[in-house]
C-alpha positions, -999 to +999 in steps of 0.1 A: +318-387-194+290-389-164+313-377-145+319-341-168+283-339-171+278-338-136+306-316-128+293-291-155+262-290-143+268-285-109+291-255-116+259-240-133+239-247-106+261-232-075+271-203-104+236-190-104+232-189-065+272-168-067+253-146-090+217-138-072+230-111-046+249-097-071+217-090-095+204-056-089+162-060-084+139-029-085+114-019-059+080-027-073+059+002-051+019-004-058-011+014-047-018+048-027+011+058-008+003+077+023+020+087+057+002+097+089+002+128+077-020+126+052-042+106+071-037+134+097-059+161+074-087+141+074-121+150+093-154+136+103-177+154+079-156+159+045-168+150+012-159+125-011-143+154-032-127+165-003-112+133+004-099+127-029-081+160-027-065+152+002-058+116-002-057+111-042-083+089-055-088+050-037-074+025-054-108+003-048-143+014-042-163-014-028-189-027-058-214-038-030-212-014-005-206+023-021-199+039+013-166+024+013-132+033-004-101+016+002-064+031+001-041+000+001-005+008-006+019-025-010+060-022-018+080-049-026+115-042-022+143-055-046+160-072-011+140-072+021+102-077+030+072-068+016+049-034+031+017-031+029-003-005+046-042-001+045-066+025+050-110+022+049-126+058+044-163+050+056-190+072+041-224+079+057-249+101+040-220+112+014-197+120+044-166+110+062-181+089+093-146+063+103-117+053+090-102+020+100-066+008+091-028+009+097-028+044+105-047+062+137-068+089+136-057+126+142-066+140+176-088+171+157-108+140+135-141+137+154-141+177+153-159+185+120-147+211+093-162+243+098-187+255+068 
């Protein structure tokens, strides 16, 4: 009778590590999603309106310091590794100043929009 039980129960066990790959799991994407691109259109000198425009609204503004916003984008893949990317849009006097992150800044972004 042991014996059955333990066969059983280790056919259930191997069964469900059979099954896994064949399981379909969804990509769980989170956050801002943004390319170089995007991050390409920004300039030294733009507004927080302008900002949003261009890169949708941040998914956290800092409580204690409200010259910061933060894109963070983060996809977990059904199969595969996790991605996260990260950008800081840094405000001084209401204005784009830096942005630090996973993505570089565009040649043109220390040349201010025109008015």
């Amino acid at each position: 009778m042991r014996i059955l039980l333990a066969l059983a129960l280790a056919t259930a066990v191997t069964s469900c590590a059979v099954i896994d790959p064949l399981v379909y799991k969804i990509d769980i994407p989170q956050g801002n999603y943004l390319e170089q691109r995007d991050v390409d259109n920004l300039r030294v000198g733009m507004t927080r309106d302008q900002v949003r425009f261009v890169l949708g609204s941040p998914v956290s503004e800092n409580i204690f310091r409200d010259d910061e916003w933060h894109y963070i984008f983060r996809m977990k893949p059904g199969r595969g590794d996790v991605i996260t990317r990260a950008l800081t849009v840094r405000f001084e006097d209401d204005v784009v100043a830096s942005i630090a992150g996973d993505f570089e800044p565009h040649e043109d972004f220390y040349t201010p929009l025109e008015s």
